[in-house]
VEXPA-259536 format. One record per atom (N, C-alpha, C, O, CB): residue number from 1; residue in three letters; atom name; x, y, z. Coordinates in steps of 0.1 Angstrom, whole numbers, plus 5000, padded with zeros to 4 digits. Glycine has a CB too. Layout:
BEGIN
PT NUM ala CA X Y Z
...
//
This chain:
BEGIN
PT 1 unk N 5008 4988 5000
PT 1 unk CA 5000 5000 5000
PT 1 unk C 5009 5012 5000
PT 1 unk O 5018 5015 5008
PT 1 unk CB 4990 5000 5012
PT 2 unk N 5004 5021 4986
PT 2 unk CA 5014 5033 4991
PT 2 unk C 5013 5043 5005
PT 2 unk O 5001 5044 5010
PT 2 unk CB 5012 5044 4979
PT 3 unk N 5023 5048 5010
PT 3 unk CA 5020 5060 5018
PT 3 unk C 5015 5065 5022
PT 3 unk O 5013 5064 5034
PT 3 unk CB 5022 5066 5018
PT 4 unk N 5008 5076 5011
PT 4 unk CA 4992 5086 5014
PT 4 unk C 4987 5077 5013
PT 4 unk O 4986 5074 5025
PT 4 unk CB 4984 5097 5006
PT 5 unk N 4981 5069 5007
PT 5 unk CA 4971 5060 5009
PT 5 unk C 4969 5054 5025
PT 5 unk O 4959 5051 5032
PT 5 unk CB 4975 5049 4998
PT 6 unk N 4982 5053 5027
PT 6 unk CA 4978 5049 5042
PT 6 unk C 4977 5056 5051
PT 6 unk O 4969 5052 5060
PT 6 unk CB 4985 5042 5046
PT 7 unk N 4984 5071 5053
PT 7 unk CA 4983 5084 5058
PT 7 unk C 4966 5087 5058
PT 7 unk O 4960 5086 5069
PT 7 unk CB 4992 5094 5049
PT 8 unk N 4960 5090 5046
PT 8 unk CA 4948 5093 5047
PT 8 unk C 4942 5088 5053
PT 8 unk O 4935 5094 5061
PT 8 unk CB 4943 5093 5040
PT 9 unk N 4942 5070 5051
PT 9 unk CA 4931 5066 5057
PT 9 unk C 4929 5062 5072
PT 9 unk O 4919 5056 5076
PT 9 unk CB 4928 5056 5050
PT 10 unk N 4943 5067 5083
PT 10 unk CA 4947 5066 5092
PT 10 unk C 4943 5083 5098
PT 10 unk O 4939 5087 5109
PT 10 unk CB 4962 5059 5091
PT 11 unk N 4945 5090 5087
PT 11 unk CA 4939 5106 5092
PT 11 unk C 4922 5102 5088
PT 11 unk O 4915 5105 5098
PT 11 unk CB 4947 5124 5078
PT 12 unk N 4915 5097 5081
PT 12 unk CA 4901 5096 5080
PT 12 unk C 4896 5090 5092
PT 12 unk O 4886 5094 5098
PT 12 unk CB 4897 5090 5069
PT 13 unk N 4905 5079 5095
PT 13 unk CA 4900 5073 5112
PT 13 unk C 4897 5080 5121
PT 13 unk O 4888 5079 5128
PT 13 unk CB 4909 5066 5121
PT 14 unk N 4905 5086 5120
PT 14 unk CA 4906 5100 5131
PT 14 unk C 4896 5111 5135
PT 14 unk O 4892 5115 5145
PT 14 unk CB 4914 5109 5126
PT 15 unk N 4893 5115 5116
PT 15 unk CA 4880 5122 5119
PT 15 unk C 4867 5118 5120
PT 15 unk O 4857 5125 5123
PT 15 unk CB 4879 5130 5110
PT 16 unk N 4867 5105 5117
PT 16 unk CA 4854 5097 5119
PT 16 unk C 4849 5095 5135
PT 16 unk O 4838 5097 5140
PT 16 unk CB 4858 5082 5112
PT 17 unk N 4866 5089 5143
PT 17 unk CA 4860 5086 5155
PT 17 unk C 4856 5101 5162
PT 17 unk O 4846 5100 5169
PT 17 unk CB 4869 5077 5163
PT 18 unk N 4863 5113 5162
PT 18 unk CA 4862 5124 5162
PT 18 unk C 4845 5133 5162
PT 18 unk O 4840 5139 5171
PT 18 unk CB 4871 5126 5150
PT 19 unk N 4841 5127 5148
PT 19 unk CA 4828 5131 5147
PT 19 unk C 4819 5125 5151
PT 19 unk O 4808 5130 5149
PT 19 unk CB 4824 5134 5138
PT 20 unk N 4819 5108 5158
PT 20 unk CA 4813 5104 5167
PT 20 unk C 4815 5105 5182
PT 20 unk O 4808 5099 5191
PT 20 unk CB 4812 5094 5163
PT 21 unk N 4825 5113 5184
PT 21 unk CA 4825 5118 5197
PT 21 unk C 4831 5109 5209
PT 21 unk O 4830 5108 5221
PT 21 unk CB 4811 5122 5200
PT 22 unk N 4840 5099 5198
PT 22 unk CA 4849 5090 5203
PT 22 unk C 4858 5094 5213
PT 22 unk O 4863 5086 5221
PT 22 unk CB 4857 5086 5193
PT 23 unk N 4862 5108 5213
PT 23 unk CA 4876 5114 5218
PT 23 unk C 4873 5123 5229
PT 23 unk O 4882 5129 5235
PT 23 unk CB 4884 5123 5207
PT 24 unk N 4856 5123 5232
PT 24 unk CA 4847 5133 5238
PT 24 unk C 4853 5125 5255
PT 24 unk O 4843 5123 5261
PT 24 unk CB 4826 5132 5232
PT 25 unk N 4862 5122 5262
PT 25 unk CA 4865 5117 5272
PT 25 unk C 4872 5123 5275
PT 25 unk O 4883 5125 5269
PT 25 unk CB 4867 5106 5274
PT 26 unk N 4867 5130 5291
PT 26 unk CA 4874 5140 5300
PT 26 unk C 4885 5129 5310
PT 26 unk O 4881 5120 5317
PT 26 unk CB 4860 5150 5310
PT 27 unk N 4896 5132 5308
PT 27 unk CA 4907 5124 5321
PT 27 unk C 4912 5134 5333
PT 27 unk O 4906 5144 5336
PT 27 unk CB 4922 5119 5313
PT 28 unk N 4922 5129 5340
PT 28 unk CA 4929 5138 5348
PT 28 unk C 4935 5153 5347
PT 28 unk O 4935 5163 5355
PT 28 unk CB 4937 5132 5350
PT 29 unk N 4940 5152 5334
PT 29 unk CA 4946 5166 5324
PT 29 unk C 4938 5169 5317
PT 29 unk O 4944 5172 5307
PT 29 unk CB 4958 5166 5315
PT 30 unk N 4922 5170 5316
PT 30 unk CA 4910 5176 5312
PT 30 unk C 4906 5164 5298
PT 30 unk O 4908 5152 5296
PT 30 unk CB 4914 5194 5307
PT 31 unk N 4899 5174 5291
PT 31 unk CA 4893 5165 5276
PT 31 unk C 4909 5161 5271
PT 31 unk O 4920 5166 5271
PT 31 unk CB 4881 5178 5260
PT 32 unk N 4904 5151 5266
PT 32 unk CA 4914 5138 5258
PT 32 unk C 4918 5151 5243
PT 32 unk O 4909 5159 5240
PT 32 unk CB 4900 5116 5250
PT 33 unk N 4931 5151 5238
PT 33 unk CA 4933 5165 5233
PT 33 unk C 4931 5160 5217
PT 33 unk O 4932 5168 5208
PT 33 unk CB 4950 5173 5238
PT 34 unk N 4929 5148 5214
PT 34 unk CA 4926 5143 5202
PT 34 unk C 4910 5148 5198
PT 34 unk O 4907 5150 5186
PT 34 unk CB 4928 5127 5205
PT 35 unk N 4901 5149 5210
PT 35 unk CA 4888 5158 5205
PT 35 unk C 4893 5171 5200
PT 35 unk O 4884 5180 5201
PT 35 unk CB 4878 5160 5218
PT 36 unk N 4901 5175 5196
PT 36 unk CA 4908 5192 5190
PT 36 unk C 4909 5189 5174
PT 36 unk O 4903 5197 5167
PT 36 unk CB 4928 5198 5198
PT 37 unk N 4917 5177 5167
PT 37 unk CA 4917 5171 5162
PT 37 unk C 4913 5181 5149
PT 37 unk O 4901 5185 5148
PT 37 unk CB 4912 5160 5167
PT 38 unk N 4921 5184 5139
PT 38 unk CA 4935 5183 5137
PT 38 unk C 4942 5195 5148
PT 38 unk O 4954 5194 5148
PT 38 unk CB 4938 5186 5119
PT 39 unk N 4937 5205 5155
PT 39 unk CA 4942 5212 5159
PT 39 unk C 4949 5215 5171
PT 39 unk O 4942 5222 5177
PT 39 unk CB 4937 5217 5158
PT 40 unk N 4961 5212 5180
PT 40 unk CA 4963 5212 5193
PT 40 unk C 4967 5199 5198
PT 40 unk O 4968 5196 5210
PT 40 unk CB 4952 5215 5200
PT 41 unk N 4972 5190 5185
PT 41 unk CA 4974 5175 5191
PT 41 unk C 4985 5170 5177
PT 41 unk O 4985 5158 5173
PT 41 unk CB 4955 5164 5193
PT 42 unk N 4993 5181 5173
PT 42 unk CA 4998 5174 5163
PT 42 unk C 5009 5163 5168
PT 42 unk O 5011 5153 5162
PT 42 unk CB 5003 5184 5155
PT 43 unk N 5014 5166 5180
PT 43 unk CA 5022 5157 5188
PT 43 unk C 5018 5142 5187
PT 43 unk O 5025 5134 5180
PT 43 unk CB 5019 5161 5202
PT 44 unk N 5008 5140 5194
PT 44 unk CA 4999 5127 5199
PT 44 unk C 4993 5118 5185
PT 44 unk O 4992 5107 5182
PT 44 unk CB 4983 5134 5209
PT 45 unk N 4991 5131 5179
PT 45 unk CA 4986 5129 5162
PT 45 unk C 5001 5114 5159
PT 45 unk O 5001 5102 5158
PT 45 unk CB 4988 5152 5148
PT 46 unk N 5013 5125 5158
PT 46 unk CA 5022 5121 5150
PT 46 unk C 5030 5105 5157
PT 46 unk O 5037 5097 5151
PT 46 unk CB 5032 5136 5149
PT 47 unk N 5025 5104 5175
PT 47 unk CA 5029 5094 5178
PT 47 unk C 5019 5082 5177
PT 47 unk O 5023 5071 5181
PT 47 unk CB 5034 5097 5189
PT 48 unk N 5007 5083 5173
PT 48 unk CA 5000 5074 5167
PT 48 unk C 5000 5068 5155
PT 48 unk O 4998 5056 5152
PT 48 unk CB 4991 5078 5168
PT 49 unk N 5003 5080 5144
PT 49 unk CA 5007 5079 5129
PT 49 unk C 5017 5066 5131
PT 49 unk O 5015 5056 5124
PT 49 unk CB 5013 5094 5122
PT 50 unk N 5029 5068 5139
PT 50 unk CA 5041 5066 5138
PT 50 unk C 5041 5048 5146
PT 50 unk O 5049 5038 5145
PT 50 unk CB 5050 5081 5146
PT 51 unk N 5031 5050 5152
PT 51 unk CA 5032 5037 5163
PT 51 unk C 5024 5027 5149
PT 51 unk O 5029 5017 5146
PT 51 unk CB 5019 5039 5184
PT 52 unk N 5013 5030 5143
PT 52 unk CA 5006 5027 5133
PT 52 unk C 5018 5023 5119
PT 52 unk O 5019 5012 5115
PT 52 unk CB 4996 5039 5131
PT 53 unk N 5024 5033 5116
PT 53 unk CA 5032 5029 5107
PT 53 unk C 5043 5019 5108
PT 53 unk O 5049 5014 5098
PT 53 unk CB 5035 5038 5104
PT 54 unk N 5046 5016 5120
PT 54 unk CA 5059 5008 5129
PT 54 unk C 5049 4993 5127
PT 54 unk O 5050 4986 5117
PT 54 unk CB 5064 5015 5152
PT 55 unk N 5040 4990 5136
PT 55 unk CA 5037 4979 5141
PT 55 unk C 5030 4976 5127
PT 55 unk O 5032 4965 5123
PT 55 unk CB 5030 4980 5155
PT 56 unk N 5021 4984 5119
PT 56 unk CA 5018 4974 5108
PT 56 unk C 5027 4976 5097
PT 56 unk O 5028 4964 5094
PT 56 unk CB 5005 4975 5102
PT 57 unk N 5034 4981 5089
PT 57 unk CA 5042 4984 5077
PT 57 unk C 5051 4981 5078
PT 57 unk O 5058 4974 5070
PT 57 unk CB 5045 4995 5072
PT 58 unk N 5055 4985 5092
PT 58 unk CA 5074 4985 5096
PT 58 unk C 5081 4996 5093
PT 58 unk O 5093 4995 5097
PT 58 unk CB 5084 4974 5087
PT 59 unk N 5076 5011 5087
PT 59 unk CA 5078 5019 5084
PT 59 unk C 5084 5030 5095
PT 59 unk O 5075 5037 5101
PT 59 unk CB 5070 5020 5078
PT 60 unk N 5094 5031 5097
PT 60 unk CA 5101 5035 5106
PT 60 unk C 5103 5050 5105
PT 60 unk O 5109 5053 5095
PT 60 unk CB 5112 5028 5107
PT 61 unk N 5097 5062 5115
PT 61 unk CA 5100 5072 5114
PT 61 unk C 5106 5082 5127
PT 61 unk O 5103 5077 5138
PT 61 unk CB 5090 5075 5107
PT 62 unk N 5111 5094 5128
PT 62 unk CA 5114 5103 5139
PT 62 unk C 5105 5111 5138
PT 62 unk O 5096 5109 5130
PT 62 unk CB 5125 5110 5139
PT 63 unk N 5104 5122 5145
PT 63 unk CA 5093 5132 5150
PT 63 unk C 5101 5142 5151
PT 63 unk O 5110 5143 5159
PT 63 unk CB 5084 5130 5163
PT 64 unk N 5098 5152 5141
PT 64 unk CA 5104 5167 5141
PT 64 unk C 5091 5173 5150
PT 64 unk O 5080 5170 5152
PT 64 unk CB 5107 5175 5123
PT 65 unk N 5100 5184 5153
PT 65 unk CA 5094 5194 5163
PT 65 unk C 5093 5211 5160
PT 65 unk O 5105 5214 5156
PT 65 unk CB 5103 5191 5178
PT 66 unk N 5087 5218 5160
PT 66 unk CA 5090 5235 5151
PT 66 unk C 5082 5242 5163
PT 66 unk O 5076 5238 5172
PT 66 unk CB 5080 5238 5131
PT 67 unk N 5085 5257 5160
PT 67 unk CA 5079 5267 5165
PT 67 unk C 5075 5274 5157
PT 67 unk O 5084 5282 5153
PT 67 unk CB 5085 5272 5172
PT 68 unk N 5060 5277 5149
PT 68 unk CA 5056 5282 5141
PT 68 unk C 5052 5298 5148
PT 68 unk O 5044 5299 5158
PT 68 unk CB 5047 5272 5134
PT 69 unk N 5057 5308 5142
PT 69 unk CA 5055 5321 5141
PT 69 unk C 5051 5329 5128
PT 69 unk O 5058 5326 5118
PT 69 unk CB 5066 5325 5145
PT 70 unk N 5041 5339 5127
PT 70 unk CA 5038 5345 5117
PT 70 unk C 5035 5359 5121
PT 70 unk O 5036 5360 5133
PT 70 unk CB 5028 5339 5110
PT 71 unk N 5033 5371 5115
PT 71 unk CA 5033 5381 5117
PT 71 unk C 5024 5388 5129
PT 71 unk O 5026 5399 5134
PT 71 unk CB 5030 5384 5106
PT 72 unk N 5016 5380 5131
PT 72 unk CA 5009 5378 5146
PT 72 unk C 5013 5374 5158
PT 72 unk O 5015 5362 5159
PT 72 unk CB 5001 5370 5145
PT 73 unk N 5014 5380 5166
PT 73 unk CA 5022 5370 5180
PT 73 unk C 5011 5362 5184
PT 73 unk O 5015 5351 5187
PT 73 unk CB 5028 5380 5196
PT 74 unk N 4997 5363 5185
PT 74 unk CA 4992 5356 5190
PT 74 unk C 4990 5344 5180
PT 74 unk O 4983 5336 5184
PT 74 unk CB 4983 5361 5197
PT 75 unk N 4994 5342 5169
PT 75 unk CA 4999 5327 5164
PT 75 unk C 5010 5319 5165
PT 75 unk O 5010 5309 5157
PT 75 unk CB 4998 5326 5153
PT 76 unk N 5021 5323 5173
PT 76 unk CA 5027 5315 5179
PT 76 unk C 5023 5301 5185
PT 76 unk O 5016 5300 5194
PT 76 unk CB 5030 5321 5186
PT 77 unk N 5029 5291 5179
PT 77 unk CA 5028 5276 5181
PT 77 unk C 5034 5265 5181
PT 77 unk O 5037 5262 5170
PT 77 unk CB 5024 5272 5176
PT 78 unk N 5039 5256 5191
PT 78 unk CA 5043 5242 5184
PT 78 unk C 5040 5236 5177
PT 78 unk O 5028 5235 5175
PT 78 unk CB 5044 5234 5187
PT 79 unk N 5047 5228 5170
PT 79 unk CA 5042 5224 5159
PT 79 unk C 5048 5209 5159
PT 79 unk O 5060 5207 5163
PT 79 unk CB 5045 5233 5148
PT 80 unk N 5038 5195 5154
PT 80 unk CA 5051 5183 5151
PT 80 unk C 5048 5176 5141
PT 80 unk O 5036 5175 5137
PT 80 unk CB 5055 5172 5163
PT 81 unk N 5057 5172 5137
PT 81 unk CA 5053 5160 5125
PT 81 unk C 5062 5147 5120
PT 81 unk O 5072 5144 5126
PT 81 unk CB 5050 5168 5112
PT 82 unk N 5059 5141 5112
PT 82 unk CA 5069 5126 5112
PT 82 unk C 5080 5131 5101
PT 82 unk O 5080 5139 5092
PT 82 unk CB 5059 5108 5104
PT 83 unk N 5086 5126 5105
PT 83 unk CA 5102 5124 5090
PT 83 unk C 5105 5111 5087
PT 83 unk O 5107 5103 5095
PT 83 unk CB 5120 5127 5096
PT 84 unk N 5104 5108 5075
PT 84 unk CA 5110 5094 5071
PT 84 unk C 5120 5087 5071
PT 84 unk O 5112 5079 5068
PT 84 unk CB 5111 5093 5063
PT 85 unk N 5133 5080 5072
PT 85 unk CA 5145 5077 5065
PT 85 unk C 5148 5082 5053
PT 85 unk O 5158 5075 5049
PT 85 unk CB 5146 5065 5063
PT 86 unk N 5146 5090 5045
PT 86 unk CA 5144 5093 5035
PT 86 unk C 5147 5112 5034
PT 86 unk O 5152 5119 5026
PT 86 unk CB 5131 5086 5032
PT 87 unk N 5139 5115 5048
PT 87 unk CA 5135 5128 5049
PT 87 unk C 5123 5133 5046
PT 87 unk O 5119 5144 5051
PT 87 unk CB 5141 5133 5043
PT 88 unk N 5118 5126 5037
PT 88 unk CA 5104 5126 5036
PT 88 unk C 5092 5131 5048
PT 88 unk O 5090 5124 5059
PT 88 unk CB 5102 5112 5034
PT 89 unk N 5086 5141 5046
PT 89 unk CA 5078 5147 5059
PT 89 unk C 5067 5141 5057
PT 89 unk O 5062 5142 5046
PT 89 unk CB 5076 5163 5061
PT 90 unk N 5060 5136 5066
PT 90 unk CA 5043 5131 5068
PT 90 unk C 5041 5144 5077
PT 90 unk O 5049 5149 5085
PT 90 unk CB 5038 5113 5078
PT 91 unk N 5027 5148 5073
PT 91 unk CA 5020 5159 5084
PT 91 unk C 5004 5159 5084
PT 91 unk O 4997 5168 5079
PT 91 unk CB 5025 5177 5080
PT 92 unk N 4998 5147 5092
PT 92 unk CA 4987 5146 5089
PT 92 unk C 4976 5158 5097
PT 92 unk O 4964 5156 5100
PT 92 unk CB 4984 5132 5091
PT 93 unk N 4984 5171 5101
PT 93 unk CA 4976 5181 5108
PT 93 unk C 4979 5196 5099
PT 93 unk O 4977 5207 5102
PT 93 unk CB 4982 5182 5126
PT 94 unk N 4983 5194 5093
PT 94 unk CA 4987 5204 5081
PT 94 unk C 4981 5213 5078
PT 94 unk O 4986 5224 5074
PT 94 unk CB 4989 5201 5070
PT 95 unk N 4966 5212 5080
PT 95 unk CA 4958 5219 5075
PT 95 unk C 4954 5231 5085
PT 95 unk O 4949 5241 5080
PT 95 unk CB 4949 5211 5072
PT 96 unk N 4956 5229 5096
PT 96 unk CA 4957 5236 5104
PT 96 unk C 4966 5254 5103
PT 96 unk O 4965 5265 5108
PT 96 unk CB 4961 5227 5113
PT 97 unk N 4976 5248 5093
PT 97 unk CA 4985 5265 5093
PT 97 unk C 4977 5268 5073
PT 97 unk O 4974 5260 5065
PT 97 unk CB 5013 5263 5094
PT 98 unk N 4976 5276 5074
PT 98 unk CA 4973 5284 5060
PT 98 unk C 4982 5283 5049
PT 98 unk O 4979 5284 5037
PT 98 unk CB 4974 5297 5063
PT 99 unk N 4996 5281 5055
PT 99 unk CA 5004 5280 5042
PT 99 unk C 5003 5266 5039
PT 99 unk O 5009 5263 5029
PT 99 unk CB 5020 5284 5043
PT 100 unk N 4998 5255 5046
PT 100 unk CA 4995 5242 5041
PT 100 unk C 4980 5235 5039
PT 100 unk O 4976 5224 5037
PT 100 unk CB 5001 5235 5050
PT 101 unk N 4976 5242 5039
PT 101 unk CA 4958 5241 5041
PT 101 unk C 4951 5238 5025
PT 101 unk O 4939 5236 5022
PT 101 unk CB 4950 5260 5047
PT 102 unk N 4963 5239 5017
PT 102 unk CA 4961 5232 5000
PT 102 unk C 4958 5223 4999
PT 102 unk O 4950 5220 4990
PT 102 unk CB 4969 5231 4990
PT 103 unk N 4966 5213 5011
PT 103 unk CA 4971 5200 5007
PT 103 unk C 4953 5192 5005
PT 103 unk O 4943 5196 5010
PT 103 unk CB 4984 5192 5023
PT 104 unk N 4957 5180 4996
PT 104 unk CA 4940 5173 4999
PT 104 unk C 4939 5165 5013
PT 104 unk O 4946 5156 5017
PT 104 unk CB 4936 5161 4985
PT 105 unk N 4931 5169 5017
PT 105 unk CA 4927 5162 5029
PT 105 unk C 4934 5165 5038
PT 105 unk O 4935 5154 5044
PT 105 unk CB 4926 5149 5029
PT 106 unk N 4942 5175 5044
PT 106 unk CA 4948 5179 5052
PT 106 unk C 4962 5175 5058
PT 106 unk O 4967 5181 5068
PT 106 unk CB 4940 5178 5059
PT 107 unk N 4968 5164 5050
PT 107 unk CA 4979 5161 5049
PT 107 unk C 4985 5161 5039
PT 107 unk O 4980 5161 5028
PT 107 unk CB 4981 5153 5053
PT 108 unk N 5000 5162 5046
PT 108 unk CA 5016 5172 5035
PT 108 unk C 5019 5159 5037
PT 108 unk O 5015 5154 5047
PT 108 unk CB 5030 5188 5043
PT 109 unk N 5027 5151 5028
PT 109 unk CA 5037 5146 5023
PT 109 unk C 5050 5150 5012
PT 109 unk O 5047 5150 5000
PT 109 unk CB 5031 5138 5020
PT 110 unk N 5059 5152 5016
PT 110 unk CA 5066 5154 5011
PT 110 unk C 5083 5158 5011
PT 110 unk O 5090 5150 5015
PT 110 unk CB 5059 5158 5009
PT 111 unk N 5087 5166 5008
PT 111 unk CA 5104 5172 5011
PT 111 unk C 5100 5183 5021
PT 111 unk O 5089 5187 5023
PT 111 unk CB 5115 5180 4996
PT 112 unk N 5110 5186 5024
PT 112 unk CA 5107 5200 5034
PT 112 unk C 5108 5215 5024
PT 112 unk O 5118 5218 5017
PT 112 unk CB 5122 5201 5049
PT 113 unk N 5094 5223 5025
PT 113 unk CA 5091 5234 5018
PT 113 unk C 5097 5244 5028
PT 113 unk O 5104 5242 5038
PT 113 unk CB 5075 5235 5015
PT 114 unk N 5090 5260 5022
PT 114 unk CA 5093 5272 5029
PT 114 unk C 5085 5274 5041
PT 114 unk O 5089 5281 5050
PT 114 unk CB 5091 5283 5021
PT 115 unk N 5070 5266 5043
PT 115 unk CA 5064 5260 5058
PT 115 unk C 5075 5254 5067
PT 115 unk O 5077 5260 5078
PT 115 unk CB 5053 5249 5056
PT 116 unk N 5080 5246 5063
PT 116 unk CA 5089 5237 5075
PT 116 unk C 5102 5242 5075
PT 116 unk O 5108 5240 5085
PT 116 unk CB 5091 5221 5074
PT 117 unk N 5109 5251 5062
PT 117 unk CA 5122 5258 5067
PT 117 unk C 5121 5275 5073
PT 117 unk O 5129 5284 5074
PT 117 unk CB 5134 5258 5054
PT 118 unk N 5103 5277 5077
PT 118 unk CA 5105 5289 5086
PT 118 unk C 5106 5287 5101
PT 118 unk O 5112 5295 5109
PT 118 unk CB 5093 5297 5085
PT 119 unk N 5098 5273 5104
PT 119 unk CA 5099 5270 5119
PT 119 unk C 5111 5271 5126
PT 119 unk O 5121 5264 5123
PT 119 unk CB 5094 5259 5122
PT 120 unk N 5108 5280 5137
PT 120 unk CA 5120 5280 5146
PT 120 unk C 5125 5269 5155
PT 120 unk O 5116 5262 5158
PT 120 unk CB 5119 5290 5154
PT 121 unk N 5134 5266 5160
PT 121 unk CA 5140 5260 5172
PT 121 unk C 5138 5243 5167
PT 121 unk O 5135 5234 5175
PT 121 unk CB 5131 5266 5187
PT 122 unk N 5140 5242 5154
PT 122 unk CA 5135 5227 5151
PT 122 unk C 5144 5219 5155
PT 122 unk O 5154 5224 5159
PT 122 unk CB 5132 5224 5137
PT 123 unk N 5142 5204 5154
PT 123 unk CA 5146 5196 5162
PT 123 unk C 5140 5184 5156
PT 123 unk O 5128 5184 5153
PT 123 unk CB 5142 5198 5175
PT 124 unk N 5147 5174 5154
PT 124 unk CA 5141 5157 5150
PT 124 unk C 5150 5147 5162
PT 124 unk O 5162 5148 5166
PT 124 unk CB 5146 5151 5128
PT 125 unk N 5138 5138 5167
PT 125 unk CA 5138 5130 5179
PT 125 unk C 5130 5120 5179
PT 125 unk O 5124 5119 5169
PT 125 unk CB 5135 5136 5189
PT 126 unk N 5130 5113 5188
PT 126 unk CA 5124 5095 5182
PT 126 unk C 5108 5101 5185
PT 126 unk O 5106 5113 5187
PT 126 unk CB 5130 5076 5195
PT 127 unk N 5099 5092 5185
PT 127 unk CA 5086 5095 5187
PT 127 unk C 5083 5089 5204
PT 127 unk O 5093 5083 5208
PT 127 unk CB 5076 5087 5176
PT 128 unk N 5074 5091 5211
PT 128 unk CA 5072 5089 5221
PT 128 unk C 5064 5075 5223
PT 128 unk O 5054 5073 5215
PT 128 unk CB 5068 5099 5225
PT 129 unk N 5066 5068 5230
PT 129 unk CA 5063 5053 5228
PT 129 unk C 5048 5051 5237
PT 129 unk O 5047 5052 5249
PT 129 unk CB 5078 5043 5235
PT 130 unk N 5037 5047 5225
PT 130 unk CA 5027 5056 5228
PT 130 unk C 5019 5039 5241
PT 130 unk O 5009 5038 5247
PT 130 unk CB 5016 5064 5207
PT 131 unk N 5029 5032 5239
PT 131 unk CA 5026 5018 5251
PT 131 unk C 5024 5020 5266
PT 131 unk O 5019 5015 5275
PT 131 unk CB 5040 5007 5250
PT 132 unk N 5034 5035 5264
PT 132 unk CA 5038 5037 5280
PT 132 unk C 5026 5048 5281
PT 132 unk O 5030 5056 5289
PT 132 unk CB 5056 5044 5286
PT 133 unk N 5016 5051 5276
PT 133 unk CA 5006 5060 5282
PT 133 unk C 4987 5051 5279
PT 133 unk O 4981 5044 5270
PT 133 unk CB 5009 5077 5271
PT 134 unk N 4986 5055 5287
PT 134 unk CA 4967 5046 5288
PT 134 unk C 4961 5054 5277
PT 134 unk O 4957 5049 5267
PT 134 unk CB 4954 5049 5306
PT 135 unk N 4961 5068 5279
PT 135 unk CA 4952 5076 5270
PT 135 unk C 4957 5077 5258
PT 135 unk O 4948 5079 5250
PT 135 unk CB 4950 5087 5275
PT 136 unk N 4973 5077 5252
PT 136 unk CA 4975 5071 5236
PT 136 unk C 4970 5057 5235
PT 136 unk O 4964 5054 5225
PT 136 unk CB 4991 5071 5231
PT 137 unk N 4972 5048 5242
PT 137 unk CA 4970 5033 5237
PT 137 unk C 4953 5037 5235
PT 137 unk O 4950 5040 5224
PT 137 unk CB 4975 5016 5250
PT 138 unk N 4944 5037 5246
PT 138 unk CA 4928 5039 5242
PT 138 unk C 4925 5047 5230
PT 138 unk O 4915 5045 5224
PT 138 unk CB 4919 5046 5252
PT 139 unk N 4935 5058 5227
PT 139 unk CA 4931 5067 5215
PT 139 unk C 4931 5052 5204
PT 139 unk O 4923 5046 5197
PT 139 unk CB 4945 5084 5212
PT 140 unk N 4944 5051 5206
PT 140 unk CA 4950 5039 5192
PT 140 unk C 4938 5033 5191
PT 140 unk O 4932 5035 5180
PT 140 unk CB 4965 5026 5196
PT 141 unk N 4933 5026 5200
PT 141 unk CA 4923 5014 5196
PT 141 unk C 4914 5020 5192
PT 141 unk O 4907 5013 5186
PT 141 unk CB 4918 5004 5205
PT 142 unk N 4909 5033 5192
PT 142 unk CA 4894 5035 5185
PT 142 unk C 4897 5041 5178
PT 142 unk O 4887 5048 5173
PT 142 unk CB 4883 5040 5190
PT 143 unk N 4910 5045 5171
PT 143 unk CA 4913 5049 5156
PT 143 unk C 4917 5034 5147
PT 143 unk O 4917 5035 5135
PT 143 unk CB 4927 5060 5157
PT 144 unk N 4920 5023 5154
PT 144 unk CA 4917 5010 5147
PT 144 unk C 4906 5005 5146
PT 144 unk O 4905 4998 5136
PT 144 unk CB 4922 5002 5151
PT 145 unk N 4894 5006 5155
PT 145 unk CA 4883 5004 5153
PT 145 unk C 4876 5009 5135
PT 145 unk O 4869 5004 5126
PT 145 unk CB 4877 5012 5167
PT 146 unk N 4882 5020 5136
PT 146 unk CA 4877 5031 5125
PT 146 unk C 4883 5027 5113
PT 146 unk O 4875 5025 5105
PT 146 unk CB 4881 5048 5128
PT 147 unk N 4893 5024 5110
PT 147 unk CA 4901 5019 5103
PT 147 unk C 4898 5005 5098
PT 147 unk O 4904 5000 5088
PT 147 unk CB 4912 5021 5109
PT 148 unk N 4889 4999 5103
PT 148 unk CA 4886 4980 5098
PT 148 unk C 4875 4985 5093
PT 148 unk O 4873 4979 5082
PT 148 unk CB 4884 4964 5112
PT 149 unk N 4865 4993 5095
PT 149 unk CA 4856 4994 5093
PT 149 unk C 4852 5000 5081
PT 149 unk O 4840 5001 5078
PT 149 unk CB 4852 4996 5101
//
């Protein structure tokens, strides 16, 4: 299976369980941040993508990290997304900034553009191992749920 093909339909999981109110569960650190979805969770986003791409493909990636700034202070943001072996960027929250909001269906695949060489303070680092948290593993399963179906 190519790539986007699999990106999408791992970002369509998302918004499916999303709009059934899958993600609508309040925990300790408030609502589950995947109900924001694409916005405020590119993190969590990218260590699911990444746990998904590992355990079924084998597709092995790192997690870049940015500080997106624009002429606005109050759009100041973190920002994250996958890197390939390759270099290859996955960004299934993309749609969220304006200069990427073209892409179809809200994810960037691709080389790194003038979007990802403005971010400041960038940084590529392994992904966070989404086994050691309750509330990524429950996210995972009902974005697999969504995904068989």
């Amino acid at each position: 299976m190519e790539i986007y093909s699999i990106v999408t339909s791992f970002r369509a999981a998302i918004m499916k369980a999303k709009q059934n109110g899958e993600f609508n569960i309040r925990g300790v650190d408030g609502w589950d941040r995947m109900s924001n979805f694409p916005g405020g969770c590119c993190d969590d986003s990218c260590d699911l993508l990444a746990h998904y791409l590992c355990t079924e493909y084998g597709i092995h990636t790192r997690q870049g990290n940015g500080r997106y700034r624009d002429n606005n202070p109050d759009n100041t943001t973190n920002h994250a997304w996958l890197v390939m072996y390759d270099n290859t960027i996955i960004d299934i929250t993309a749609d969220q900034f304006g200069l990427l909001s073209g892409h179809a269906g809200g994810v960037y695949i691709g080389k790194e553009n003038s979007f990802y060489r403005r971010l400041e303070c960038k940084k590529i680092g392994p992904n966070y191992d989404i086994t050691a948290s309750e509330r990524l593993n429950r996210d995972y399963q009902i974005i697999l749920n969504y995904l068989s179906t």
